[in-house]
N, C-alpha and C positions, 0 to 999 in steps of 0.2 A: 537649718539646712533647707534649700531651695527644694519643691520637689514637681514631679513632671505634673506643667500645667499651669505652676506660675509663672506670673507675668512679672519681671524684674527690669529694672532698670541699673542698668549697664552701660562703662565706656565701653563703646565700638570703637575701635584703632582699626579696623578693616572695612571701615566703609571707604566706598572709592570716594564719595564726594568731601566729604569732612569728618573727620574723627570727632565725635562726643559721646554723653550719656545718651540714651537711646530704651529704649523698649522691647522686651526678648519674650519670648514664651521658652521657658525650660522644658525641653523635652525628653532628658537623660542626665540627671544629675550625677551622677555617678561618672558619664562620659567626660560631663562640662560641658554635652550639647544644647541649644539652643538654635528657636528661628528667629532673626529678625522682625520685630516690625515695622511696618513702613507706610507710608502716605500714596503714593503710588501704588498703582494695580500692577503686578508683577504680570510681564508675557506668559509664564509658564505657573500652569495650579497655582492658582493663589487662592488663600482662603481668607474670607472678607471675614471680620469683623464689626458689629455693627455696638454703636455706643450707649444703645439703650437697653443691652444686655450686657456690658462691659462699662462701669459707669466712670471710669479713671479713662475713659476716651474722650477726645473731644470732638474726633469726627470720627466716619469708616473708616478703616485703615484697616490693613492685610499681611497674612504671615506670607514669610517666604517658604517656598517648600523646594525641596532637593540639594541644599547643601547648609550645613551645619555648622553654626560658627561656637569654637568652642572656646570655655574657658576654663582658669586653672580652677581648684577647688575653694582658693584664699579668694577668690574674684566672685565667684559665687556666693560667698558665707558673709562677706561683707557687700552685698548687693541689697537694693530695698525692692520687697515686694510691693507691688501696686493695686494685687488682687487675681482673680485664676481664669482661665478662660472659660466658658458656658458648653455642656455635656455638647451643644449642636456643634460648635468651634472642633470640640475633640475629634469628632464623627468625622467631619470636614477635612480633619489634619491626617485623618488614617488615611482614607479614598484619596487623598493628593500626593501624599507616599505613595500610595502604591500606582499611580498613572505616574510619578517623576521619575527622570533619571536620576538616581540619585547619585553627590561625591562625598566622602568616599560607599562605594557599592554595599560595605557594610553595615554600614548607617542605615540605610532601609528597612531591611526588617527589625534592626534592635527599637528604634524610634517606634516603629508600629506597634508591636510585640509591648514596649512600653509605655505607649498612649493608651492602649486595649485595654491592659491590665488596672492601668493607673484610674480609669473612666470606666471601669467593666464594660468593653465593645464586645459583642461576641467577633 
């Protein structure tokens, strides 16, 4: 079972540009939340990852922060992890929660609430 903080590789069916497998960080496995990873700097809180803390990267690359792409529990338990994000990445992912709008409003604190927990953040 995935848990908050892996990094999995996932089809996206909801990218706007092209549906493929792709790279998430699991942030509520329970929900089936996840963020995107991406190559692009997102406009809004994005939190960079750098590859020589993260060695299954090839470059920088950046989670999305403020909306949650989820999936079923069968998608998750057959997903491959790739390895976990770094306790600074965690830090990163609370403080951008909590400066985003987040959709849906609920996501907000469950996501923080269990990054915190998952990384003991105070």
């Amino acid at each position: 079972m995935a848990r908050c903080g892996d990094v999995l590789v996932l089809y996206d069916a909801t990218a706007a540009r092209q549906p493929k497998a792709r790279m998430f960080v699991c942030l509520d496995p329970e929900q089936g939340w996840c963020a995107r990873i991406v190559t692009r700097q997102p406009r809004r809180h994005p939190v960079m990852m750098d590859p020589r803390d993260h060695p299954f990267l090839g470059h920088h690359s950046y989670i999305e922060t403020g909306m949650p792409v989820e999936f079923l529990d069968d998608e998750l338990e057959s997903s491959r992890s790739v390895g976990r994000i770094s306790a600074s990445v965690a830090h990163r992912i609370v403080e951008a929660w909590q400066r985003s709008e987040v959709v849906p409003p609920r996501a907000r604190d469950a996501v923080i609430a269990r990054v915190r927990s998952e990384f003991k953040i105070a």
